[in-house]
PyMOL CGO cylinders between C-alpha atoms (Angstrom):
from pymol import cmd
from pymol.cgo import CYLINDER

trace = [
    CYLINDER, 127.40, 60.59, 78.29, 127.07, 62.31, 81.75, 0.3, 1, 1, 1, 1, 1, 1,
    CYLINDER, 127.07, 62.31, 81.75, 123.55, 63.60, 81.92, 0.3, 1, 1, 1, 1, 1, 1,
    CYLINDER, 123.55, 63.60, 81.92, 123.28, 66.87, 83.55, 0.3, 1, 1, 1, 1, 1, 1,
    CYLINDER, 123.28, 66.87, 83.55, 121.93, 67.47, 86.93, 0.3, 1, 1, 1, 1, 1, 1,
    CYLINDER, 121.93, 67.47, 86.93, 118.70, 69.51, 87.10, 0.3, 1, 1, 1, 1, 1, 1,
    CYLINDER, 118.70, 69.51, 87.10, 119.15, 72.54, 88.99, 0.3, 1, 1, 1, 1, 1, 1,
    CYLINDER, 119.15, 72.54, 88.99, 115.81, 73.21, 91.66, 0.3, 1, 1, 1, 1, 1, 1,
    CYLINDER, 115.81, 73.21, 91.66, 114.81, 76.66, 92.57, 0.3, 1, 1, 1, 1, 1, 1,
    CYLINDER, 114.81, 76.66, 92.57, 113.11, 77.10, 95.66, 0.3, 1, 1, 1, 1, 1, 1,
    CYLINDER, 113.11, 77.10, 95.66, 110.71, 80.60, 94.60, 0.3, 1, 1, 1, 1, 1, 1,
    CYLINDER, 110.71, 80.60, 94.60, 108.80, 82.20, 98.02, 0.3, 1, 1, 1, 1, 1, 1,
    CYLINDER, 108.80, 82.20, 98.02, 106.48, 84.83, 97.38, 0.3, 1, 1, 1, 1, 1, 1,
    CYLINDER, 106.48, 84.83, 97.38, 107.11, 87.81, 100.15, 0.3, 1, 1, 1, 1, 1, 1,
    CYLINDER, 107.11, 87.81, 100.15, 105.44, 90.67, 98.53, 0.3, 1, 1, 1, 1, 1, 1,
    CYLINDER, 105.44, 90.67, 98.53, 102.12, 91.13, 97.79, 0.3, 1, 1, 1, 1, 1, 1,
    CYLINDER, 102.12, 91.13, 97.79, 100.17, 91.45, 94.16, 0.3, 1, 1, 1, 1, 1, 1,
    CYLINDER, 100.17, 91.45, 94.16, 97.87, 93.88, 95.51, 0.3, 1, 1, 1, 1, 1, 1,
    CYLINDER, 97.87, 93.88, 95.51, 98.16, 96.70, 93.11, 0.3, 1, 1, 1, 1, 1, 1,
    CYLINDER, 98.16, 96.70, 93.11, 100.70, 95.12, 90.90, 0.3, 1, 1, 1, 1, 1, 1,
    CYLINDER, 100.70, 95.12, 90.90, 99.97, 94.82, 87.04, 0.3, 1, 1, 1, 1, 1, 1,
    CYLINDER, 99.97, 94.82, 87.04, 97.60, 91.98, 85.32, 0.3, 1, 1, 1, 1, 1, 1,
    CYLINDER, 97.60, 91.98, 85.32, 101.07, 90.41, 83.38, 0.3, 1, 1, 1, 1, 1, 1,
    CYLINDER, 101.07, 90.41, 83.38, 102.76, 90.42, 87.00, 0.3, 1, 1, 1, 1, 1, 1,
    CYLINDER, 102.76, 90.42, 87.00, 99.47, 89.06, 88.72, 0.3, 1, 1, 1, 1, 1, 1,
    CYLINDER, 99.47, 89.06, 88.72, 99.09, 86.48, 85.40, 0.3, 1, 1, 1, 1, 1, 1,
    CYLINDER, 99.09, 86.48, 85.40, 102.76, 85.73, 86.09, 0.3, 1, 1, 1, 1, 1, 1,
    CYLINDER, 102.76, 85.73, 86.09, 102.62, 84.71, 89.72, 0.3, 1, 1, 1, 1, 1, 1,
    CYLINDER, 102.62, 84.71, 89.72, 99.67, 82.59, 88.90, 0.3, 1, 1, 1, 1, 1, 1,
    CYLINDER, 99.67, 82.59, 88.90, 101.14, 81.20, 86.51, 0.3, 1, 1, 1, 1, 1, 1,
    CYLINDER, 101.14, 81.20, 86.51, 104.01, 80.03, 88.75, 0.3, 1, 1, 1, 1, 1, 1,
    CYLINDER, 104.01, 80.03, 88.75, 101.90, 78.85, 91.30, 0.3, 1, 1, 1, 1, 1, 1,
    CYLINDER, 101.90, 78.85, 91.30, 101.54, 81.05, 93.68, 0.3, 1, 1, 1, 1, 1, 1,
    CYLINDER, 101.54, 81.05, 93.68, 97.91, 81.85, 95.81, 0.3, 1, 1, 1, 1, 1, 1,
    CYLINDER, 97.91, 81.85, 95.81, 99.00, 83.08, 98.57, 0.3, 1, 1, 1, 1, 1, 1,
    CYLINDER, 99.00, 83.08, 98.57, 101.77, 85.15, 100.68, 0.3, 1, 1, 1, 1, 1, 1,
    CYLINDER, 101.77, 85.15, 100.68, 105.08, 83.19, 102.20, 0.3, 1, 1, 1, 1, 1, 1,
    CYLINDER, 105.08, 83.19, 102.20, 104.13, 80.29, 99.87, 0.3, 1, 1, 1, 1, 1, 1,
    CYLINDER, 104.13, 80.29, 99.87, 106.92, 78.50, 98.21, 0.3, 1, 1, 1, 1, 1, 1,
    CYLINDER, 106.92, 78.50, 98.21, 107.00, 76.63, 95.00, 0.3, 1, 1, 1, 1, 1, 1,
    CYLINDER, 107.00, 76.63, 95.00, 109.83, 74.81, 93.82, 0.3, 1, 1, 1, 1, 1, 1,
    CYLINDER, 109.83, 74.81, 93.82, 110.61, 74.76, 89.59, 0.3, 1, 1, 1, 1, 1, 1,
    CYLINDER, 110.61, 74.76, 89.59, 113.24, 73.04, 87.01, 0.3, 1, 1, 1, 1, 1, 1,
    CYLINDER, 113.24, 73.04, 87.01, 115.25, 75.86, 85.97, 0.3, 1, 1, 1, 1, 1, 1,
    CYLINDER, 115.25, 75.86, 85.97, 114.66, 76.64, 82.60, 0.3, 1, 1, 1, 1, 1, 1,
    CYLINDER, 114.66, 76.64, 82.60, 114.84, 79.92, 80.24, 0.3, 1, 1, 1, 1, 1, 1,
    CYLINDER, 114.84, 79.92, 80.24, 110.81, 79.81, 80.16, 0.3, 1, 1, 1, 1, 1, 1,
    CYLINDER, 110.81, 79.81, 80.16, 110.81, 79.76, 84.26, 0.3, 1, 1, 1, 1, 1, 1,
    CYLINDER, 110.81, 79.76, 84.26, 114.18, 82.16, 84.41, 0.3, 1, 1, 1, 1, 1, 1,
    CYLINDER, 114.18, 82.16, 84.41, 111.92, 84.41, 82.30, 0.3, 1, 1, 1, 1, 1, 1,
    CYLINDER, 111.92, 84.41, 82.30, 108.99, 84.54, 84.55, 0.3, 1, 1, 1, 1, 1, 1,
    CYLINDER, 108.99, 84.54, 84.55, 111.36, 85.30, 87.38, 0.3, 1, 1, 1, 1, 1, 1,
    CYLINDER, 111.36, 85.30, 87.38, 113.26, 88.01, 85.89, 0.3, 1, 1, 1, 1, 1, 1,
    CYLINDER, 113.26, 88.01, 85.89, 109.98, 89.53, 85.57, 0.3, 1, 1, 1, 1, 1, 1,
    CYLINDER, 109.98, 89.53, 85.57, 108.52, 89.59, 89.23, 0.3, 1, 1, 1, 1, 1, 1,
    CYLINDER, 108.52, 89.59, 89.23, 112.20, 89.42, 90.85, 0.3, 1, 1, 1, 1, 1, 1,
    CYLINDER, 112.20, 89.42, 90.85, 111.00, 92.26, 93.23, 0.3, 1, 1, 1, 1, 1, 1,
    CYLINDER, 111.00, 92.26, 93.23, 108.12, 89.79, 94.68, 0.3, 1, 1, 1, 1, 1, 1,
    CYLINDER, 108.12, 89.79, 94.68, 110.05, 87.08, 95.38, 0.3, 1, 1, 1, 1, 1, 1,
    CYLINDER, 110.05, 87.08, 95.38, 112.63, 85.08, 96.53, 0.3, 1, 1, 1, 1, 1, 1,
    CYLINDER, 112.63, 85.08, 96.53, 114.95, 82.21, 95.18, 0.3, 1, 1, 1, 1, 1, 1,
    CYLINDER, 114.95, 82.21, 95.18, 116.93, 80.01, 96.47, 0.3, 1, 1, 1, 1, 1, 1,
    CYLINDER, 116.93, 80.01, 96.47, 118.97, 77.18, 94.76, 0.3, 1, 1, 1, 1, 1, 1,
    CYLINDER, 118.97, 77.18, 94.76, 117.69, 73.83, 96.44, 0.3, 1, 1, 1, 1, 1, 1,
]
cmd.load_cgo(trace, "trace")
């Protein structure tokens, strides 16, 4: 069998949580992020897909 490739997903925070809500603020943590213009990369997965969906409108993705 052909195992499948992982995709990567390069995230990069550009807006700030200053003012957002504690789920969205719990959320970014939770992906990594502690600071502006950082960048994490993750496994996509329906758990990280999820988290995305969710703060969308404070960051950025890119496929890697």
């Amino acid at each position: 069998m052909a195992a499948k490739k992982k995709i990567q997903l390069k995230v990069t925070q550009v807006r700030s949580i200053i003012g957002r809500t504690g789920k969205q603020k719990k959320t970014m943590q939770a992906l990594g992020f502690r600071r502006m213009h950082q960048a994490v990369t993750h496994t996509e997965t329906p758990q990280i897909r999820g988290m995305l969906s969710k703060v969308n409108h404070l960051v950025k993705i890119e496929q890697v």
